[in-house]
PAMARKOL-644919 format. One record per residue: residue in three letters; y, x, z of N, C-alpha, C, O, CB in turn. Coordinates in steps of 0.2 Angstrom, whole numbers, plus 5000, padded with zeros to 4 digits. Glycine has a CB too. Layout:
N
NODE	residuo	n.yy	n.xx	n.zz	ca.yy	ca.xx	ca.zz	c.yy	c.xx	c.zz	o.yy	o.xx	o.zz	cb.yy	cb.xx	cb.zz
NODE	ALA	Y	X	Z	Y	X	Z	Y	X	Z	Y	X	Z	Y	X	Z
...
END
This chain:
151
NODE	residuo	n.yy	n.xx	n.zz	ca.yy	ca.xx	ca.zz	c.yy	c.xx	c.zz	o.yy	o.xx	o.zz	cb.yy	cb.xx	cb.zz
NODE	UNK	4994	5004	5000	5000	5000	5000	5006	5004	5000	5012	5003	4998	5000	4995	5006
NODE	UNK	5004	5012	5003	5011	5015	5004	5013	5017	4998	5019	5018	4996	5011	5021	5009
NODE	UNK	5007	5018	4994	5010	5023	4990	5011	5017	4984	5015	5018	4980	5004	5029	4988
NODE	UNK	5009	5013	4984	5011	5008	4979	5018	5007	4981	5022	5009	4978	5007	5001	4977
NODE	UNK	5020	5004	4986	5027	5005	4988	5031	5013	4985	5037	5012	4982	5027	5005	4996
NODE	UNK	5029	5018	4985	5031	5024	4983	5034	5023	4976	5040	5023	4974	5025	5028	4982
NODE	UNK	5028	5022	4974	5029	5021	4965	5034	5015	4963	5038	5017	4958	5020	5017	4961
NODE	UNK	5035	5008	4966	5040	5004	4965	5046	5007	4967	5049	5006	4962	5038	4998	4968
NODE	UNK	5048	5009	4972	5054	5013	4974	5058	5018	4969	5064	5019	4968	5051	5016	4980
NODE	UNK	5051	5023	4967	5056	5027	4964	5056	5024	4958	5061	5027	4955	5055	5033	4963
NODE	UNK	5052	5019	4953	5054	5016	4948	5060	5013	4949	5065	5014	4945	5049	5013	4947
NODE	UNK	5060	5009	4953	5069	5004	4955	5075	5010	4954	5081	5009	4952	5069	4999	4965
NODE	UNK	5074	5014	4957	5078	5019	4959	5080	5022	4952	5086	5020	4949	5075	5025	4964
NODE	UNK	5075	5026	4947	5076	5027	4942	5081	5020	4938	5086	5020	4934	5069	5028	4941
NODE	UNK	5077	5015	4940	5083	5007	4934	5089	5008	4937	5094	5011	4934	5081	4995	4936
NODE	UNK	5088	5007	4943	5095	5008	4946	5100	5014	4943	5105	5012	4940	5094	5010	4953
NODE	UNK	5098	5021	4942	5103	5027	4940	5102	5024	4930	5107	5025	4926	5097	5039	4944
NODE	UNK	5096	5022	4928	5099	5019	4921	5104	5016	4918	5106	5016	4913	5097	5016	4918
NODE	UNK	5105	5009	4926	5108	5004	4924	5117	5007	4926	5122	5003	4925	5105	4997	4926
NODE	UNK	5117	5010	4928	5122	5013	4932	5125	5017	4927	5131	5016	4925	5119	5017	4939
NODE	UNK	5121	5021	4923	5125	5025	4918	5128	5020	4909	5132	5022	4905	5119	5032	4916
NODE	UNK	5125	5015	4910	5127	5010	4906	5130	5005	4905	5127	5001	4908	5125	5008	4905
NODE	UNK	5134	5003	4903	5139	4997	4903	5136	4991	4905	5130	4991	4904	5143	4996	4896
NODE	UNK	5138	4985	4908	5134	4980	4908	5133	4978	4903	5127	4978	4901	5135	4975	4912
NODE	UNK	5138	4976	4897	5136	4972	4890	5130	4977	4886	5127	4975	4881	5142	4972	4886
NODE	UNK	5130	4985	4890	5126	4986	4885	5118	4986	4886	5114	4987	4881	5127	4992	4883
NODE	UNK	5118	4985	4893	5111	4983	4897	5108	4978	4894	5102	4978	4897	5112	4980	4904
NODE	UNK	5108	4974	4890	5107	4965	4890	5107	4964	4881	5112	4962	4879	5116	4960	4894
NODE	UNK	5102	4963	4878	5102	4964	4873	5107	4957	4871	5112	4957	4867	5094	4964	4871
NODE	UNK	5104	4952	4874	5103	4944	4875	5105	4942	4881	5102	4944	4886	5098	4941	4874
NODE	UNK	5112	4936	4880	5112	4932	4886	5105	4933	4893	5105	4936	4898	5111	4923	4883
NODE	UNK	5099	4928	4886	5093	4927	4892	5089	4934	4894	5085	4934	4899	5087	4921	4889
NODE	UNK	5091	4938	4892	5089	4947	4895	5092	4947	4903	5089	4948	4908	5094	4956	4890
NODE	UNK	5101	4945	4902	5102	4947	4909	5098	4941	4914	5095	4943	4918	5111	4947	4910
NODE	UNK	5099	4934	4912	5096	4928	4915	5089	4929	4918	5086	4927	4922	5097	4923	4910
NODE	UNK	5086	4934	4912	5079	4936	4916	5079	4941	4922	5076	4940	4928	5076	4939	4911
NODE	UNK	5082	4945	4919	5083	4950	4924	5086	4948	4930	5083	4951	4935	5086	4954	4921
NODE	UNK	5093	4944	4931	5094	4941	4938	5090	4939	4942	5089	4940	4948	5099	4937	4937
NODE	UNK	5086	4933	4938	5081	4929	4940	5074	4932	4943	5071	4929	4947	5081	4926	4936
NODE	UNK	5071	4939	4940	5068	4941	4942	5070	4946	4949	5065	4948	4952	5065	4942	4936
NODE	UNK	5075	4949	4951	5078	4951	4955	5076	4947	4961	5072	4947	4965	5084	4952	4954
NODE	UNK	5082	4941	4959	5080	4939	4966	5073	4934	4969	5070	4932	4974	5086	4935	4967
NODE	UNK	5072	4934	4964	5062	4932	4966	5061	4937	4971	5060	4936	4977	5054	4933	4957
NODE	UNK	5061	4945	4967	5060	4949	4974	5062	4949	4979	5060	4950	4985	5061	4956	4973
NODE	UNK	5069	4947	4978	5074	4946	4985	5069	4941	4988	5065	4944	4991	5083	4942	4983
NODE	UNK	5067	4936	4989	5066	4928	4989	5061	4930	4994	5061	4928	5000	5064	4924	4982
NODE	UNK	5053	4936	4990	5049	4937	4992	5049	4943	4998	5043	4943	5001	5045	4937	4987
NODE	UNK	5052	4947	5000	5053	4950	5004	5057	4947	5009	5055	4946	5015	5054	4956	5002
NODE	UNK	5064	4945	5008	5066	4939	5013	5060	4936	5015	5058	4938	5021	5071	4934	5009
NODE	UNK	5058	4933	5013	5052	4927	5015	5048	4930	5022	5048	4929	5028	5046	4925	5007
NODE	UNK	5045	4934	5016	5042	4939	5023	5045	4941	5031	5041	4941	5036	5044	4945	5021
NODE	UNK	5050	4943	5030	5054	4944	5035	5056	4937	5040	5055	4938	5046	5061	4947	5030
NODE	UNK	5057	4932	5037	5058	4926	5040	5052	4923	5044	5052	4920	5050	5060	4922	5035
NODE	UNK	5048	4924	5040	5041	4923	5044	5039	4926	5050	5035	4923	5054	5036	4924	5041
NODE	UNK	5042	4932	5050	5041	4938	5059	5047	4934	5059	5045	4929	5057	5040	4950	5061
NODE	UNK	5053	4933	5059	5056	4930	5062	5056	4920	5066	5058	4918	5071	5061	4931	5058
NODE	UNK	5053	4919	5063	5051	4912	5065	5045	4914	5069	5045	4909	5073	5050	4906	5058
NODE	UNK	5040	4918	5070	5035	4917	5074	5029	4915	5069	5024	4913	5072	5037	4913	5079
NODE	UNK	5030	4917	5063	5023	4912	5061	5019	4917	5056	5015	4916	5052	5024	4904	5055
NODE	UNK	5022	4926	5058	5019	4930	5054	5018	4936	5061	5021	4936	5067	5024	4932	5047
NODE	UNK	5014	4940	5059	5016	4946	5065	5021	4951	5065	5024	4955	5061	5011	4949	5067
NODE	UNK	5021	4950	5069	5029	4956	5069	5024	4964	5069	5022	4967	5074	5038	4956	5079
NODE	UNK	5023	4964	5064	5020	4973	5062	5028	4980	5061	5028	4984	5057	5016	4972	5051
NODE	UNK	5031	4979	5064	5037	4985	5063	5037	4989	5057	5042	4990	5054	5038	4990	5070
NODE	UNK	5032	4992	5056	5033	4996	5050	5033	4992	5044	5036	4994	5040	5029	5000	5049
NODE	UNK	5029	4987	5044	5028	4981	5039	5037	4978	5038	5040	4979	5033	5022	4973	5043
NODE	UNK	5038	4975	5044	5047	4974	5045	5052	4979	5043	5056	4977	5039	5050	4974	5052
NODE	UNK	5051	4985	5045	5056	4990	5041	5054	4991	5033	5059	4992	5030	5056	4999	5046
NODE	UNK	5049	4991	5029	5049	4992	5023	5050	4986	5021	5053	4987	5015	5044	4994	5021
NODE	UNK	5050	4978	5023	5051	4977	5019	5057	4973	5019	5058	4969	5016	5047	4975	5018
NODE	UNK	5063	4976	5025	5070	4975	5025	5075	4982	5020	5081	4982	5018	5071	4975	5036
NODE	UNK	5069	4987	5021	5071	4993	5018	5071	4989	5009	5076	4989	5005	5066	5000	5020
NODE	UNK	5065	4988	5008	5064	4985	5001	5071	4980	4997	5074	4981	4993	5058	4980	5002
NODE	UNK	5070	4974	5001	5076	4971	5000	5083	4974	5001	5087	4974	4996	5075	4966	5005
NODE	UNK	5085	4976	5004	5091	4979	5004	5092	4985	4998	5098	4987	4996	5090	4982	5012
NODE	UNK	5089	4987	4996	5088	4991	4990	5087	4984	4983	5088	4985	4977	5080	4997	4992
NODE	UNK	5085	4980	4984	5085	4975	4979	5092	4970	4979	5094	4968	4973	5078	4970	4981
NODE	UNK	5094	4970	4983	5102	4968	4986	5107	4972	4981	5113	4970	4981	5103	4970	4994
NODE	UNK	5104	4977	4976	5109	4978	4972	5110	4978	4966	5115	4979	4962	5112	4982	4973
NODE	UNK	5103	4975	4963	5099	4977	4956	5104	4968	4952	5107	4968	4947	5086	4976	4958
NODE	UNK	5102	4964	4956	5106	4956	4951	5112	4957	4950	5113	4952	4945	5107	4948	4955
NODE	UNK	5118	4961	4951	5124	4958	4950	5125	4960	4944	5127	4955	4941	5129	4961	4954
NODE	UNK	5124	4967	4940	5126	4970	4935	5124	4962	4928	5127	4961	4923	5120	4979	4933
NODE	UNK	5122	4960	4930	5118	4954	4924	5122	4946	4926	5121	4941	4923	5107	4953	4926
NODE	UNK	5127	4948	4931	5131	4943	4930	5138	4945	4928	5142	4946	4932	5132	4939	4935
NODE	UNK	5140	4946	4921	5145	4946	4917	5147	4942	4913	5143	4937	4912	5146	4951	4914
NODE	UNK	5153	4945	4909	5155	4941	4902	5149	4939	4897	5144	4943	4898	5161	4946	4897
NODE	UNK	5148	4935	4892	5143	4933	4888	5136	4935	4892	5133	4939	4890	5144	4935	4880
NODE	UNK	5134	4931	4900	5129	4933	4901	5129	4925	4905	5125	4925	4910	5129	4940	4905
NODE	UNK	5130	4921	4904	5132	4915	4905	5122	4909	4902	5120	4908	4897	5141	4913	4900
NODE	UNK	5120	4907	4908	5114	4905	4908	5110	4904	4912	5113	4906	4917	5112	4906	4906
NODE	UNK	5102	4901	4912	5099	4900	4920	5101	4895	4924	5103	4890	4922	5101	4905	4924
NODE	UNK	5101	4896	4931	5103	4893	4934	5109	4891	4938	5110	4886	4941	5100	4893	4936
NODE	UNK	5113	4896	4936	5120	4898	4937	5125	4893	4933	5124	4891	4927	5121	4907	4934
NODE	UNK	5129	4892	4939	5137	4887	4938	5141	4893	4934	5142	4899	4935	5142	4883	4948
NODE	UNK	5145	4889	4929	5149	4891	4927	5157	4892	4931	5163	4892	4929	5149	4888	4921
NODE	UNK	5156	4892	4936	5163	4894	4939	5163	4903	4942	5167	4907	4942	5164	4886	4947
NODE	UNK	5154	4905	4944	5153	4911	4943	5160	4915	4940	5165	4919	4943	5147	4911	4939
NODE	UNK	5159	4914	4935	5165	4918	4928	5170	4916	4927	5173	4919	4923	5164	4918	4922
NODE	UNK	5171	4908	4933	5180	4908	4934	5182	4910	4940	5188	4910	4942	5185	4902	4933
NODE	UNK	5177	4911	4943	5180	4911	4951	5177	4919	4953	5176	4919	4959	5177	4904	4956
NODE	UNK	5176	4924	4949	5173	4931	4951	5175	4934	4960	5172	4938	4964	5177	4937	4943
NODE	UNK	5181	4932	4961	5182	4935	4964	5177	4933	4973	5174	4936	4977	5191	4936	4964
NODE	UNK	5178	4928	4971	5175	4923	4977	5167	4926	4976	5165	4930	4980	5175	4914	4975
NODE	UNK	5164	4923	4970	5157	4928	4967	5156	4934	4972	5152	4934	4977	5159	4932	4960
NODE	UNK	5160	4940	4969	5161	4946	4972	5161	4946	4980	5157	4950	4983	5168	4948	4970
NODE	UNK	5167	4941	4982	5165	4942	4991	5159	4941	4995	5157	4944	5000	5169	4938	4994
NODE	UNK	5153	4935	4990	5150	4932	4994	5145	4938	4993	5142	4941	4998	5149	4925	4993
NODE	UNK	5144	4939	4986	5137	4948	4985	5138	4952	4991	5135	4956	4994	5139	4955	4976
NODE	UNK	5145	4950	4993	5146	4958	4998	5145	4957	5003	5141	4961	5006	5153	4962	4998
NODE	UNK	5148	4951	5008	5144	4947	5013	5138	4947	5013	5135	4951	5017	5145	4940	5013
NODE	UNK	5135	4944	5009	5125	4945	5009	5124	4953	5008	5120	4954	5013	5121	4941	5001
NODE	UNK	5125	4958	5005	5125	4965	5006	5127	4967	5013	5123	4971	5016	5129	4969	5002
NODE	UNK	5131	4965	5015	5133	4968	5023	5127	4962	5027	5125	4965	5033	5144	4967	5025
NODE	UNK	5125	4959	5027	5122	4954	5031	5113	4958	5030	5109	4957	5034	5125	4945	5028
NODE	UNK	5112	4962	5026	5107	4962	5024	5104	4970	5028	5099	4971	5030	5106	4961	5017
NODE	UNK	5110	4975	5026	5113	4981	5029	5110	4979	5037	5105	4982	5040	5123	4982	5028
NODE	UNK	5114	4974	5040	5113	4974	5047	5104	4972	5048	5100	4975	5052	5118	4967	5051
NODE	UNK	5103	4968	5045	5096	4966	5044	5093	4971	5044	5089	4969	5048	5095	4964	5039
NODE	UNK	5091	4976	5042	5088	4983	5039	5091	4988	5048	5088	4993	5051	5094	4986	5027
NODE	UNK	5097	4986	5048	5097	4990	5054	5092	4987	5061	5089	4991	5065	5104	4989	5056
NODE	UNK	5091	4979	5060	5088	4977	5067	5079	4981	5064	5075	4983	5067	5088	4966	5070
NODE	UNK	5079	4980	5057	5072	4981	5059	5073	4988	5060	5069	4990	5064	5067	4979	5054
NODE	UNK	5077	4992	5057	5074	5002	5061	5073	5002	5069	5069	5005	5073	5084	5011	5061
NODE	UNK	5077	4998	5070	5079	4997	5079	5072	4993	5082	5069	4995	5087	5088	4990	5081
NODE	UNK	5069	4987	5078	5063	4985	5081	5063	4979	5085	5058	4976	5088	5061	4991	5085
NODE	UNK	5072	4978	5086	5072	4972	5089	5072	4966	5086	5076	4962	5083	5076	4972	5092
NODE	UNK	5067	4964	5090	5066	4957	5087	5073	4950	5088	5076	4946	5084	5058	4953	5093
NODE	UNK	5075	4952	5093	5082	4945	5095	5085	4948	5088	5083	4945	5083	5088	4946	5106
NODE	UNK	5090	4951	5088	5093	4956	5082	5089	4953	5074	5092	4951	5069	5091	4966	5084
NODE	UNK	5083	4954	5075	5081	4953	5068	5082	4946	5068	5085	4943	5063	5072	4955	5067
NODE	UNK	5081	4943	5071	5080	4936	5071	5088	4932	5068	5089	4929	5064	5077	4934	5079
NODE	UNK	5093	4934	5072	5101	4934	5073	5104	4936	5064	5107	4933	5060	5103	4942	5079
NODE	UNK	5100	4942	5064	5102	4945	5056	5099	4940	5049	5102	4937	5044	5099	4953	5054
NODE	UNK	5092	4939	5051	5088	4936	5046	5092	4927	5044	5092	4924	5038	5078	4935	5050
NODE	UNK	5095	4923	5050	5099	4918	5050	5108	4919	5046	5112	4915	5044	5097	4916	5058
NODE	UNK	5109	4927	5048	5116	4927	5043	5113	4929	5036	5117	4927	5031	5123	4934	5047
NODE	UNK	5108	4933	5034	5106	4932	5030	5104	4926	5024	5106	4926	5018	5103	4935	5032
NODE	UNK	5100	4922	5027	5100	4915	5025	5107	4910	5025	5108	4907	5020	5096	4912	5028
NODE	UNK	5110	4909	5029	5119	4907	5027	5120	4912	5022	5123	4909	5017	5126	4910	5035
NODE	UNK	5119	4917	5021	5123	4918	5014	5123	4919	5009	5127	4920	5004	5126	4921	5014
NODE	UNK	5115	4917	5009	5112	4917	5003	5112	4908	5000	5112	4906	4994	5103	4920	5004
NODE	UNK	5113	4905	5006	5114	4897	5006	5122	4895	5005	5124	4889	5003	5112	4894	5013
NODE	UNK	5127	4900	5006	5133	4900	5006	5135	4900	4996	5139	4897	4992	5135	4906	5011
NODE	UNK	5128	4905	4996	5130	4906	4986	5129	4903	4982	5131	4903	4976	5128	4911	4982
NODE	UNK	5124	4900	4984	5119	4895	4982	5122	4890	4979	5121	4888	4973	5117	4892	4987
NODE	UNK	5126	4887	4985	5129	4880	4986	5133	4881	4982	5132	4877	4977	5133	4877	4992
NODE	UNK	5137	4884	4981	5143	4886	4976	5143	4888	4969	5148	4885	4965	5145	4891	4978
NODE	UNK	5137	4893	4966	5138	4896	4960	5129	4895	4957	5126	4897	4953	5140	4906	4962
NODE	UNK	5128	4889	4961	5119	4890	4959	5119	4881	4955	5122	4877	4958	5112	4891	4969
NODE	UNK	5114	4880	4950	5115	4874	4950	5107	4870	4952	5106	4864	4953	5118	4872	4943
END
């Protein structure tokens, strides 16, 4: 398991320093490329959150190393969807106000990054009350984006 974690890590790492050196329009052959791509992000988001929620609610075990990878995971996936929400990238499930209202956009990605940051911190730390605390500002603000820019 570790090492397949290995392999996915430095593969994401690697997209990451690709997409990074690339313009967003040039990332994206096709609208539905970025729409895929967003969408398949946050599936991973979705499924390591999920995880996480479950030792938080009590209905998984709290394995701590299980918790730190996969708060470490997420939080590293926390930065892979945005590049694919730009100009002519419009599609999916996504409200078109996204691309009139960017700035709002912008704040709420950064809220959920800092909410997820702390997240990633309770799990190094191991505490459960903390995890529990983070995993619930984490969901506000994934519900906050939702409501707003999701249809």
């Amino acid at each position: 398991m570790r090492e397949f974690a290995a392999v996915i890590g430095s593969t994401l790492i690697l997209s990451l320093a690709a997409l990074a050196a690339a313009p967003a329009h040039a990332q994206f052959a096709r609208p539905q490329d970025a729409v895929k791509y967003r969408q398949s992000a946050m599936t991973l988001m979705a499924a390591h959150f999920g995880r996480l929620a479950a030792v938080a609610r009590g209905a998984a075990p709290n394995d701590p190393a299980q918790v730190k990878e996969n708060a470490h995971v997420l939080q590293m996936l926390a930065s892979l969807p945005w590049s694919a929400y730009g100009p002519g990238m419009q599609g999916g499930d996504s409200k078109s106000n996204i691309w009139s209202n960017p700035a709002d956009f912008k704040h709420k990605r950064e809220v959920l990054q800092t909410h997820i940051a702390a997240l990633s911190a309770a799990a190094d730390a191991g505490d459960i009350a903390k995890l529990r605390a983070a995993v619930g500002a984490v969901g506000a603000s994934c519900k906050a984006c939702h409501d707003a820019y999701r249809k």
